[in-house]
N, C-alpha and C positions, 0 to 999 in steps of 0.2 A: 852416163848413169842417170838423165836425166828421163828419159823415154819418148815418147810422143808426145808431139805438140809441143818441143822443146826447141827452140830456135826457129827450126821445121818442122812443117805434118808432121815426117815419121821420126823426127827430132834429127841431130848436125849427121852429116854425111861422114863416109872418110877422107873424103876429098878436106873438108870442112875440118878435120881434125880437131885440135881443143883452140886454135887462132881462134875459133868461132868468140870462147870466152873471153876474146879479147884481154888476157891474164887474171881473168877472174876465176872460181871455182881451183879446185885439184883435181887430185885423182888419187887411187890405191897408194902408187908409189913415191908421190908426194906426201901424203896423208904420214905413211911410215917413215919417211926421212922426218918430218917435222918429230914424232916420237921417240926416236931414236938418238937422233942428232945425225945417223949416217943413212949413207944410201947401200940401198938393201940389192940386194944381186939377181937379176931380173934374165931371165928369157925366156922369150917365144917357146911354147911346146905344141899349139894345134893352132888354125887358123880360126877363126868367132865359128865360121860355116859347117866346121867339124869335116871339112874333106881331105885334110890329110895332116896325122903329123909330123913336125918341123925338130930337127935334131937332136932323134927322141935319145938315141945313144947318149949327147954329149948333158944331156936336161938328165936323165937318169946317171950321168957318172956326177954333174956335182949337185944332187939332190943326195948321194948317199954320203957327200964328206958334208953336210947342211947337220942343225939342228934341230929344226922343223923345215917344213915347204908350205905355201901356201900357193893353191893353186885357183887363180880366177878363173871362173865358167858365168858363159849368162847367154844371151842373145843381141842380136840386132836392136837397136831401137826400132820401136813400132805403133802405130795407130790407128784403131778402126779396120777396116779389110787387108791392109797391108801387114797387119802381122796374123793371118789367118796362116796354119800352118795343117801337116798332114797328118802327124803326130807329138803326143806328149814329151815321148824322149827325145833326153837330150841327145846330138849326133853321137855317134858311136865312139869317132876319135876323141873325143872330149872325155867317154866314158873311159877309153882306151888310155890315155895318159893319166890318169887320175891310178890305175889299175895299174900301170907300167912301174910308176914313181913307188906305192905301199907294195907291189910284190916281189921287187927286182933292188930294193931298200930296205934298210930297219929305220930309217927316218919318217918319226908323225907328220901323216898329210892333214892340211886341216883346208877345205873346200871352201870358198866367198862364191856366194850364188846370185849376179847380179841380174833380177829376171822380177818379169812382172808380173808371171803367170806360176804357177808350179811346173816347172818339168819336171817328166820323169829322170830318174836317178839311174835307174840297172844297178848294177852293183856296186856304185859310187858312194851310198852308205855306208854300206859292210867294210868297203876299204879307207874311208876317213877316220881319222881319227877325232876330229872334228867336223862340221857344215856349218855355216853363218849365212843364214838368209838374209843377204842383204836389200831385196827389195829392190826398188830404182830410188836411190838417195837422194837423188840430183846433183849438181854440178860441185857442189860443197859436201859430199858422202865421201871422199876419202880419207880423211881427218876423223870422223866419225867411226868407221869401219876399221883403221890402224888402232886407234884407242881402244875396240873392243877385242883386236885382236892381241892386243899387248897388256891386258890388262888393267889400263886406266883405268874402265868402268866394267863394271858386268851385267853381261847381260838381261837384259829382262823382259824384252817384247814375248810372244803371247801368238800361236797361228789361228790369226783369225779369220784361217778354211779351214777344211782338213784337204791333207797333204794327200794325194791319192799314190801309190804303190805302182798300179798299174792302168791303163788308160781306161778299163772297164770300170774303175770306182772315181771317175771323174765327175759324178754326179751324187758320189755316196756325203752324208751329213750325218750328225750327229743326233738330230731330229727322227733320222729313216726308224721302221718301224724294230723292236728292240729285238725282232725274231730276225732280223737277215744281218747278213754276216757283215761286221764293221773291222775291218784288218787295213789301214790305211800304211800309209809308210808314217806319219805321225799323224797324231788325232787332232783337232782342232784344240787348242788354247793348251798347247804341247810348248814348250818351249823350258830350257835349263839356262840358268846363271853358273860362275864359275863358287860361286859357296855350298855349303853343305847346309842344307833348309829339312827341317822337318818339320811335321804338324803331329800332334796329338791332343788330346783331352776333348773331343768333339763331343760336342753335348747341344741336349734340347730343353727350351723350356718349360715344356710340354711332349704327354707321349701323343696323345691327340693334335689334329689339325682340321680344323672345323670355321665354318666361315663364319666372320664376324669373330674370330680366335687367334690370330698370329702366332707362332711361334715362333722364338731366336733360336737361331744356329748359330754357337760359339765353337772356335776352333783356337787353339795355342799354334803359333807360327812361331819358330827355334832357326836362328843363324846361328852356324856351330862354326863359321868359318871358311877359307881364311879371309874373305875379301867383306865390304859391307855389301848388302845387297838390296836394292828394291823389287820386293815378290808381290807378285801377281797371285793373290789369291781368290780363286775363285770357286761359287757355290752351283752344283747340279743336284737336279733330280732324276730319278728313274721311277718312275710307277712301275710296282710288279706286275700286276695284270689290269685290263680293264676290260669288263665283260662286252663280247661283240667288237670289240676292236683290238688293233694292235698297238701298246703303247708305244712312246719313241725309245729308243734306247736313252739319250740324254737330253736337259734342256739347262739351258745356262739361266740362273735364277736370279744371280746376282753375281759382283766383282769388287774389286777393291785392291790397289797396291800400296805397302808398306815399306818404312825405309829402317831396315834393321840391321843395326851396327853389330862386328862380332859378339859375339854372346850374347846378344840382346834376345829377346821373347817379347811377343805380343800378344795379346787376346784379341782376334779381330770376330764380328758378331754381325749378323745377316738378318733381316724379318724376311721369314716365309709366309705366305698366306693360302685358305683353301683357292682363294678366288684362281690364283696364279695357275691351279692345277686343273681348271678348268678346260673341257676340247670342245670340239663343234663336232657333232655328230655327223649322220647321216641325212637328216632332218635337219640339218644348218639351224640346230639348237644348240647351243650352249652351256654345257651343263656340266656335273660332277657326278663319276665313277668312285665309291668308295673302297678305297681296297691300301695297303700296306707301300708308301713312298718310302723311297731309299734317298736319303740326303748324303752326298759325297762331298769331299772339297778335293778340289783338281785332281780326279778318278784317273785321268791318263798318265800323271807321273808318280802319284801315289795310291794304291788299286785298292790298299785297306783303311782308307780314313773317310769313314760313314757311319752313320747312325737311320734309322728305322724306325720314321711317324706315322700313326695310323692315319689316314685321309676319312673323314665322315662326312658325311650330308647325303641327303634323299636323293637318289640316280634322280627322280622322275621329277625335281623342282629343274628350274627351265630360268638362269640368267639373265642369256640375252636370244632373240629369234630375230634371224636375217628376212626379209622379206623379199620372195621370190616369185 
């Protein structure tokens, strides 16, 4: 779990096994024996390579007498050219036993994705009932990863790409321009905890945003329960239009995490400024489009919590000018 440059280049071989840690670090099913107290019921269902699965019969007969499954996916360790690959998806059998275990069961699958890159999914969302991006942890990520899957802590990282769907939007941002199509498999700065978090009472301190004029965005953040949660709250803008160009569809303005106990509420509050909303034109001038901003806070899991500042200042006043 460690990735490249981890022991070795492309980090410990198989030959290398975990000896390498010389009993240091864990793994998955260390991580859950420590949380449990017991040791959890483990088999083989696909090889890492995804070329064939491994006694998928006997992995689907006691996946359906289980009360969850939890099935790891990821890749090879890798570094630099050696983890150059031909495509985003993951290998087919890997998508295949994910698909075998939730269609051939009524037992929730819940997916550990130990990878350093995004791969693609196929239909490995639709059939989880869970996913946990785990990232490359390192050598001490087991203990970590059982705790979130067992509920010690909840979740609260933050995707800080966007998650592309399919290998054609492997270059798609939250930036790109607000007219082309953004349908990702998750959006950037996507991510859920195990509480039930709301926002409301979004408000401005001003309807104007003018430079030399700040205005606060205030939002009320709600844990309704059951677990405490640390939330990721974060502020975007959308400019409606901007004459002569295309604005981005999002930009991340500001962030902030809070630690809120059940029933707890907070008033978390942001400074926006004109300056912020400034682009570089055509002319690698720097300047401001007056036109109607859309202030959201975390637009991707909650699609109605925004408010609508007027942006002012003089198109034709000139910031900053790059010299070319």
């Amino acid at each position: 779990m460690g990735g490249g440059w981890n022991v070795h280049w492309q980090g410990p071989s198989n030959e290398d096994g975990d000896a390498v840690y010389q009993g240091f670090g864990d793994t998955i099913l260390r991580g859950v024996r420590q949380v449990t107290g017991k040791a959890p019921k483990y088999m083989q269902g696909v090889d890492i390579d995804g070329e064939a699965l491994i006694d998928i019969d006997n992995v689907v007969r006691a996946a359906s007498k289980a009360d969850k499954v939890v099935v790891g996916l990821g890749e090879h360790t890798y570094a630099e050219n050696g983890g150059n690959i031909g495509q985003l998806l993951l290998p087919e059998k890997h998508i295949e036993l994910v698909s075998a275990i939730a269609n051939q069961t009524n037992t929730p699958v819940v997916v550990v994705l130990v990878q350093g890159r995004p791969r693609g999914l196929g239909t490995i969302a639709q059939n989880a009932a869970a996913i946990l991006n785990a990232y490359l942890p390192g050598a001490y990520g087991g203990l970590p990863i059982a705790e979130l899957l067992y509920g010690r802590v909840s979740p609260s990282g933050r995707l800080p790409t966007t998650y592309p769907a399919t290998e054609a939007q492997a270059s798609a941002t939250i930036w790109q321009s607000s007219y082309g199509e953004y349908a990702p498999q998750w959006a950037f700065g996507y991510g859920l905890g195990y509480s039930n978090i709301t926002y409301s009472n979004v408000t401005l301190s001003h309807s104007d945003l003018q430079m030399g004029a700040p205005v606060t965005v205030s939002v009320t953040v709600t844990n309704h329960g059951p677990h405490v949660q640390k939330e990721v709250v974060q502020l975007y803008t959308h400019q409606q239009y901007r004459m002569g160009y295309a604005p981005e569809l999002f930009r991340l303005r500001g962030f902030t995490k809070v630690n809120l106990n059940v029933g707890a509420s907070e008033t978390v509050s942001f400074v926006l400024t004109a300056e912020e909303m400034a682009f570089w034109d055509r002319k690698l001038r720097r300047r401001i489009e007056p036109a109607p901003v859309t202030v959201a806070i975390n637009p991707f899991i909650q699609k109605d919590i925004s408010a609508v500042v007027q942006l002012r200042g003089d198109p034709g006043y000139v910031l900053e000018e790059a010299d070319y």
